[in-house]
C-alpha atoms as one frame of an Amber mdcrd trajectory, in Angstrom:
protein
  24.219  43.563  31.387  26.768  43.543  28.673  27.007  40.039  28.416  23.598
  39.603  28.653  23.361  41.745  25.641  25.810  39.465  23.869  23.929  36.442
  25.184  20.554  37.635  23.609  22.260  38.493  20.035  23.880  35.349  19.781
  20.527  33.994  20.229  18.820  35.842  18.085  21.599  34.492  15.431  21.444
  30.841  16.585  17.297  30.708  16.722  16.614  31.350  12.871  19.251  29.039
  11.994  18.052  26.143  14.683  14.629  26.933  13.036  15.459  26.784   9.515
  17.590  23.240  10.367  14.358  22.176  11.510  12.026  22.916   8.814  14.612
  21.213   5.925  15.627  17.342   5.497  18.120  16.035   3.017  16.721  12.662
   1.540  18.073  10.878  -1.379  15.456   8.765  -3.500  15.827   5.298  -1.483
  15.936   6.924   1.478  12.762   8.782   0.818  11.154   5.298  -0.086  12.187
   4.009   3.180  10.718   6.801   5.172   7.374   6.428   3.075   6.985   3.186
   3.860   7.764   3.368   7.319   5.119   6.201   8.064   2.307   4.895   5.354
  -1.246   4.800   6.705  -2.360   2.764   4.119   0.674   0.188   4.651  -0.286
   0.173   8.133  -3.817  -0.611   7.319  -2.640  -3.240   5.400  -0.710  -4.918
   7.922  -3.937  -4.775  10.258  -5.625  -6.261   7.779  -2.648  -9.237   7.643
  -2.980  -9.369  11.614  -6.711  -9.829  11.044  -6.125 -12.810   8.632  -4.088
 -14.246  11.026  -5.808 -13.738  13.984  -8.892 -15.895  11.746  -6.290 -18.793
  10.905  -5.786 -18.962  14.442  -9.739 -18.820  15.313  -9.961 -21.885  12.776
  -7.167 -24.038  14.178  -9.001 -23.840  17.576 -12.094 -25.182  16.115 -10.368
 -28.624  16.366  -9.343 -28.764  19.867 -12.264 -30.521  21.942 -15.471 -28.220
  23.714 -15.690 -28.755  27.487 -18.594 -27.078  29.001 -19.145 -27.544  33.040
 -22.455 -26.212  34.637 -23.392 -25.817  38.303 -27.464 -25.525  39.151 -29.387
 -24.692  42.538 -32.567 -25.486  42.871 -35.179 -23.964  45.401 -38.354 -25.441
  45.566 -42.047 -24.205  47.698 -44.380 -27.196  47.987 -47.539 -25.334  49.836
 -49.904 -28.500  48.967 -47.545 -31.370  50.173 -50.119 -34.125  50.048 -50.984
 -36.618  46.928 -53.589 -39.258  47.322 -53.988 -41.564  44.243 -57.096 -44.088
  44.058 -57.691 -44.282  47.773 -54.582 -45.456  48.746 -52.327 -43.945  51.772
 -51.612 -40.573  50.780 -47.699 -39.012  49.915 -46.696 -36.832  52.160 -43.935
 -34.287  50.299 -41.666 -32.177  52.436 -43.213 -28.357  52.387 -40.094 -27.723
  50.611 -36.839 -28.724  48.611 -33.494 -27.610  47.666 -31.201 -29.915  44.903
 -27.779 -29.219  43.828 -27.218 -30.293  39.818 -23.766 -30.354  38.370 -22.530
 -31.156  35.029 -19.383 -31.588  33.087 -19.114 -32.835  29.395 -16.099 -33.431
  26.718 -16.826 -33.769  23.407 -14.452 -34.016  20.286 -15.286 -34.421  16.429
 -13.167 -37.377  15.528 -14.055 -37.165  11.589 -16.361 -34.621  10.015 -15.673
 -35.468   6.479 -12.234 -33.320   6.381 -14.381 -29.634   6.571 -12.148 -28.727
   9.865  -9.319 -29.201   7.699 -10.336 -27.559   4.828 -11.332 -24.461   6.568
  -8.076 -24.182   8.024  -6.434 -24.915   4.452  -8.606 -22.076   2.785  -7.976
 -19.133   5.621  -3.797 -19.561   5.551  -4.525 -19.167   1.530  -6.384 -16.039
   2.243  -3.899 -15.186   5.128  -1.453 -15.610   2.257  -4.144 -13.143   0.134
  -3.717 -10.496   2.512   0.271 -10.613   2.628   0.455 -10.113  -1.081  -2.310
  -6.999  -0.805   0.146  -5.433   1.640   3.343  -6.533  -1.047   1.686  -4.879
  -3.251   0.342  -1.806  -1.228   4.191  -1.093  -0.562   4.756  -1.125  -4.308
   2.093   1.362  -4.876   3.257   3.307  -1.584   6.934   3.252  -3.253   5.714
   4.241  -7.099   4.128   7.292  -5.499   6.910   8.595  -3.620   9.772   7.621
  -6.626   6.851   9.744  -9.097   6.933  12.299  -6.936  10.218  12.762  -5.777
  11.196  12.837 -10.041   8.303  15.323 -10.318  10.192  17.949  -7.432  13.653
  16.861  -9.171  12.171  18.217 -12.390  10.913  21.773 -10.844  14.123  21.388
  -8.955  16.396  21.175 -12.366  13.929  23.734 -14.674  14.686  26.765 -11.633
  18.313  26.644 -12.065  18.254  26.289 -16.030  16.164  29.458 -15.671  18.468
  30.819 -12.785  21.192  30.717 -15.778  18.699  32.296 -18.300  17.763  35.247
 -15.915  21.463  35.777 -15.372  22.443  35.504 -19.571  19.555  37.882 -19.829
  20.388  40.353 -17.230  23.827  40.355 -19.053  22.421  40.811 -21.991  20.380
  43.697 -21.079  23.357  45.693 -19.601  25.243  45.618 -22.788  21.892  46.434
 -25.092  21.982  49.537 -22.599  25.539  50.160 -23.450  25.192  49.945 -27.118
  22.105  52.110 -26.752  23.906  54.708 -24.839  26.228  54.419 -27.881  23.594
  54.523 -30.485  24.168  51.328 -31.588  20.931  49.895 -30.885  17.303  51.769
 -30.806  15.329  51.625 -27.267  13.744  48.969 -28.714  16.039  46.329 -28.458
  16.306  47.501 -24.753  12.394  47.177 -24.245  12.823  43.070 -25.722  15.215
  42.435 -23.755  13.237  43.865 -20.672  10.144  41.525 -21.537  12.029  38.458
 -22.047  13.437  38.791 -18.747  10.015  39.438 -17.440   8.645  36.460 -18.964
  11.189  34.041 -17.808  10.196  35.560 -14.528   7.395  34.715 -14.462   8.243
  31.438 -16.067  10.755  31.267 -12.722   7.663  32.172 -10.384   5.301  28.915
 -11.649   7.585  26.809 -11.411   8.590  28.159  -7.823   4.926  27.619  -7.278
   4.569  24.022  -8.591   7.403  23.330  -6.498   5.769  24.319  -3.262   2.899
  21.828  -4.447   5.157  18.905  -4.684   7.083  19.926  -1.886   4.076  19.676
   0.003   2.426  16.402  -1.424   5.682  14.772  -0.988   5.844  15.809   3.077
   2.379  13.825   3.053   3.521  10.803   1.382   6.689  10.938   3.869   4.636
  11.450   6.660   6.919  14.554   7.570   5.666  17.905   9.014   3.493  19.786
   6.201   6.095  22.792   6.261   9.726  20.752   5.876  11.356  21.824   2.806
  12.681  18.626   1.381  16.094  18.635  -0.125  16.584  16.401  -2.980  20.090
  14.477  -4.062  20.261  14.112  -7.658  18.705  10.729  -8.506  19.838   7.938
 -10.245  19.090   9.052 -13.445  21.996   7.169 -15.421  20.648   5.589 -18.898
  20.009   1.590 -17.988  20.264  -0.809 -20.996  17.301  -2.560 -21.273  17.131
  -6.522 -21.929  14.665  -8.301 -24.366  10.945  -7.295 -23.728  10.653 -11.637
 -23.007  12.616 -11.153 -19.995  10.191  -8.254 -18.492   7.349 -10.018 -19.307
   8.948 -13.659 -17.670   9.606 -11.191 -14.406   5.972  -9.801 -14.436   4.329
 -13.332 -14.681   6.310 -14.207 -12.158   6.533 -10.929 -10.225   3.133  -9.715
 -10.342   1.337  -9.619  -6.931  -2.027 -10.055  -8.389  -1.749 -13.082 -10.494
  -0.020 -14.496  -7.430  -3.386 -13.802  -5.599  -5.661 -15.076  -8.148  -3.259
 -18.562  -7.954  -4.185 -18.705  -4.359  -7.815 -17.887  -4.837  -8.054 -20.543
  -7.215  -6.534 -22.728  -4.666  -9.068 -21.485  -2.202 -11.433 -22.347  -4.636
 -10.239 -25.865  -5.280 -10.500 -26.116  -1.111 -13.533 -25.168  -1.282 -15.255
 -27.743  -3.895 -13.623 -30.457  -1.484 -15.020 -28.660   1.398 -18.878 -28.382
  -0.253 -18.212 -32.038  -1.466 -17.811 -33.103   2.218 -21.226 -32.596   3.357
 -22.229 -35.860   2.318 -19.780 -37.631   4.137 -21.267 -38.549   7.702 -19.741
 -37.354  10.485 -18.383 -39.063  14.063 -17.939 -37.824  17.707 -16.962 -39.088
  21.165 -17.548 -37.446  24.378 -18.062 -37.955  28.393 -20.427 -36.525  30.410
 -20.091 -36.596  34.423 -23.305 -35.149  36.705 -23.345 -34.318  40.236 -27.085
 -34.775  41.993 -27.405 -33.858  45.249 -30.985 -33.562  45.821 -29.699 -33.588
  50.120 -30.227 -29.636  50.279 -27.011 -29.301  51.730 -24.521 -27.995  50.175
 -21.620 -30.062  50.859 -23.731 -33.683  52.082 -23.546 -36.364  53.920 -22.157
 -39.440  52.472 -24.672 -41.412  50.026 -26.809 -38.380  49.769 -25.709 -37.694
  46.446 -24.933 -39.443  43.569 -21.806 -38.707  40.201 -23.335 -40.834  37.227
 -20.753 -40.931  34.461 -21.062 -41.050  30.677 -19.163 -42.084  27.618 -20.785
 -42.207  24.113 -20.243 -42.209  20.683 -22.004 -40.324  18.022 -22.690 -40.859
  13.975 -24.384 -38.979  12.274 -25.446 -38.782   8.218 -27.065 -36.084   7.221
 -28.277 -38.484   3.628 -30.512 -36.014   2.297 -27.239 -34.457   1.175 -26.225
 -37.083  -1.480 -28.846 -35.776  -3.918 -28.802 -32.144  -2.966 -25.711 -31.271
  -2.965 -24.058 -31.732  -6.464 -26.042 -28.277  -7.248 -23.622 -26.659  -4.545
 -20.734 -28.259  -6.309 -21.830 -27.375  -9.267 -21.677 -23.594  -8.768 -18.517
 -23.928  -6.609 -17.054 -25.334  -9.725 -18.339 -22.254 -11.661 -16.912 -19.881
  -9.259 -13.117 -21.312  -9.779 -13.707 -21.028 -13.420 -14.485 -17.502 -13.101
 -11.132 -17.302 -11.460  -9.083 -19.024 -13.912 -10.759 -16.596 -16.805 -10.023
 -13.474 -14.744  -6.100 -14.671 -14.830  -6.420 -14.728 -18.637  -8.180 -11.313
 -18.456  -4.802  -9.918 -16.456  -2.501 -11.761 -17.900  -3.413  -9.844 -21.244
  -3.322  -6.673 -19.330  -0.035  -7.689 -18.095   1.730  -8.056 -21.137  -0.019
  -4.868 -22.840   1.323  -2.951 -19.728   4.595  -4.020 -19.599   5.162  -3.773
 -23.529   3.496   0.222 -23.080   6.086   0.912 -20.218   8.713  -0.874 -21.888
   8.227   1.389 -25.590   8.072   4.559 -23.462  11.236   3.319 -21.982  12.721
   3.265 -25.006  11.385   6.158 -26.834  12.573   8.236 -23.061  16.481   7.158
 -24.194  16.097   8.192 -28.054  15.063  11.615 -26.405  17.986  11.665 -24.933
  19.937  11.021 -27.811  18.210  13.586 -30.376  18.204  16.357 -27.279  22.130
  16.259 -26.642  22.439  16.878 -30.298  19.804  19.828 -30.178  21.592  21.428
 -26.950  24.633  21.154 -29.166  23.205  22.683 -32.354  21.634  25.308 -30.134
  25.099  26.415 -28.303  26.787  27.024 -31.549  23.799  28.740 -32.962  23.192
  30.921 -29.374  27.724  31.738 -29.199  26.740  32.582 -33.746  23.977  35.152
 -33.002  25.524  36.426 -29.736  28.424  37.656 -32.040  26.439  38.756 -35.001
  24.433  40.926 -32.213  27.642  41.820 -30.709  28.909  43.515 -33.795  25.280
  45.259 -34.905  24.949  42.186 -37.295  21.892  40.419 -35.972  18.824  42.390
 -34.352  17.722  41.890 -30.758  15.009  39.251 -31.724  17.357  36.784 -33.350
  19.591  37.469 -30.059  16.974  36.447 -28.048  15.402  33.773 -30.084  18.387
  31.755 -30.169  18.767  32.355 -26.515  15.747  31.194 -25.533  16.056  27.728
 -27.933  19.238  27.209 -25.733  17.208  27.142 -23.022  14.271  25.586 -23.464
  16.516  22.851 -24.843  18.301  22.643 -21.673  14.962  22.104 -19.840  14.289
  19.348 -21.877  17.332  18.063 -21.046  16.375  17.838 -17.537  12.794  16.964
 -17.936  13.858  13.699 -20.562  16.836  12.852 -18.150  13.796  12.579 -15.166
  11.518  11.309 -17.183  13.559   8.697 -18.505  14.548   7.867 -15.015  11.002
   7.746 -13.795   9.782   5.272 -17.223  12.453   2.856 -15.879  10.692   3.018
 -12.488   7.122   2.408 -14.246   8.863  -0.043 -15.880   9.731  -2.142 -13.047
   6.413  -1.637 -11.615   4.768  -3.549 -14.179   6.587  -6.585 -13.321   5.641
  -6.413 -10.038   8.815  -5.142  -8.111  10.171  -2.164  -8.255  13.302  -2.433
  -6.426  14.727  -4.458  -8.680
């Protein structure tokens, strides 16, 4: 019983702790992309859709393998009235019935339809090609919204501990404004400010404990993890990259960019396409072989010559002429439809460049942030160790103490949030030119 006893505490230990290993995953950033992508509805959608494209191609390249059909008819036939006289002549006497046997087999393969086999084989491995950059760029998407909100949790992540070290300057704070008050240094005033600002960073501590639950939550989603894991971060990447000429981003977006890739190929498509339209006024040529089985015997398997196999060949041209004056309207508005194309590039090709200079600014003006809120964290340490003495030695009243306290730390947050931020606009960045893991 004793070591039952034992056995049952040690679970009781062991089961919270088995529980709580459960419930919480380390990831760093890549390895959070990698996860996301590997569990992504949408990217599997997206790869259906690929398979789908495919599987068409496929369906296309089979349309110019030769048909083969073979049929197999029996015939029953009731002849009640088996006699035919015609102009007085010695009448036909039909059996009262009949049974035939009919078989037929037949090849037949287009030899030249004016090159519209090949061009709808041409035009669905473009599209198939369509599809494959959809899914390229699904994964980018997929990958943006896990690095946004992986930054966002860092963020919370990096604001609770800056306010972990407020609460705990503040509760230090308070103990020695209730020593000096004890002393009659200070008036229960000071005591009661220093009470609320430790209430409101409190409270300041409980949002963002809050908010962090949110993103905790949105980024088990995105993960494809169990709703209730508590993700633990690794400090991101967020050392300062130098930036090269805004030319070279936009060179890597025109060349990166999944969707001007896909408008190349659906003007390609399109160019397929006014040869394909063009086509139908060319004529068109097949060959194919016919063999037939008659055995009108009623037996099933008859007697020699009781049946006859008739074979076939032929050729077949055909010119559908009508076509040489009504089809130049089709071309026509094929024509109009690549144009459209080559316009819409223009169209995103502006938005390109406008998007990559925006991301590439903020980029920049993330960095001077930097810069100007080191110096402010400075400025606001010597002013914070300044007052803490002045208040120290009766000098300085309880609201400059905590004034200068709390610029320390809201500049510290900044910090944080500029440091992730700027990390995150180098991201955005990237994604503008169309690959974000460069």
């Amino acid at each position: 019983m004793i070591n039952q006893s034992i056995k049952l505490s040690l679970l009781t230990f062991l089961v919270p702790g088995i529980l709580y290993a459960q419930d919480h995953k380390k990831l760093s950033l890549q390895e959070a992309i990698a996860l996301g992508v590997e569990n992504s509805k949408n990217l599997k959608l997206s790869k259906n859709k690929v398979d789908e494209a495919i599987a068409k191609l496929n369906i296309v390249k089979d349309n110019v393998l030769p048909t083969a059909k073979v049929s197999f008819l029996y015939n029953h036939a009731e002849i009640p009235t088996n006699s035919l006289s015609i102009g007085g002549g010695d009448p036909i006497h039909l059996p009262k019935r009949a049974d035939a046997f009919v078989g037929t087999a037949s090849v037949e393969e287009l030899i030249y339809g004016g090159g519209k086999l090949k061009y709808a084989e041409e035009s669905t491995r473009l599209l198939t090609e369509v599809a494959r950059l959809d899914a390229d760029k699904d994964k980018e998407e997929i990958s943006y919204a896990i690095i946004n909100t992986y930054y966002s949790l860092f963020k919370v992540i990096q604001s609770k501990k800056v306010i972990a070290q407020n609460l705990e300057s503040i509760d230090s704070q308070l103990k020695q404004s209730k020593r000096f008050f004890e002393q009659g240094i200070v008036t229960k005033n000071d005591v009661l400010r220093f009470q609320l600002q430790q209430a409101n960073v409190l409270l300041t501590d409980m949002e963002a404990e809050n908010n962090r639950k949110i993103i905790n939550y949105n980024l088990d989603i995105l993960l494809g993890l169990n709703e209730n894991t508590e993700i633990e971060i690794t400090e991101p990447d967020v050392a300062l990259k130098a930036t090269t000429p805004l030319s070279n981003y936009l060179d890597m977006g025109f060349n990166g960019r999944q969707e001007l890739k896909q408008l190349d190929l659906q003007n390609k498509v399109a160019d397929v396409n006014i040869k394909s339209v063009k086509a139908n006024t060319l004529p068109t040529v097949g060959v194919g072989a016919n063999l037939y089985y008659i055995n009108p015997s009623g037996k099933f398997i008859p007697s020699t010559d009781q049946y006859i196999m008739p074979m076939t060949l032929g050729a077949n041209v055909s010119w559908n002429i009508g076509n040489l004056w009504t089809n130049k309207h089709k071309v026509t508005d094929a024509r109009i439809q690549q144009k459209e194309i080559g316009l819409q590039k223009e169209i995103f090709s502006d938005q390109v460049k406008t998007e990559i200079n925006r991301n590439y600014q903020n980029y920049q003006l993330s960095l001077n942030k930097i810069k100007v809120l080191e110096t402010s964290i400075t400025q606001a340490t010597e002013n914070d160790k300044l007052l803490a003495s002045k208040y120290k030695n009766n000098v300085a009243s309880a609201i400059d103490r905590i004034d200068a306290e709390t610029l320390l730390y809201q500049a510290k947050i900044n910090l944080e949030l500029a440091k992730a931020d700027a990390g995150l606009a180098y991201y955005t960045l990237l994604k503008s030119t169309g690959k974000i893991s460069q």
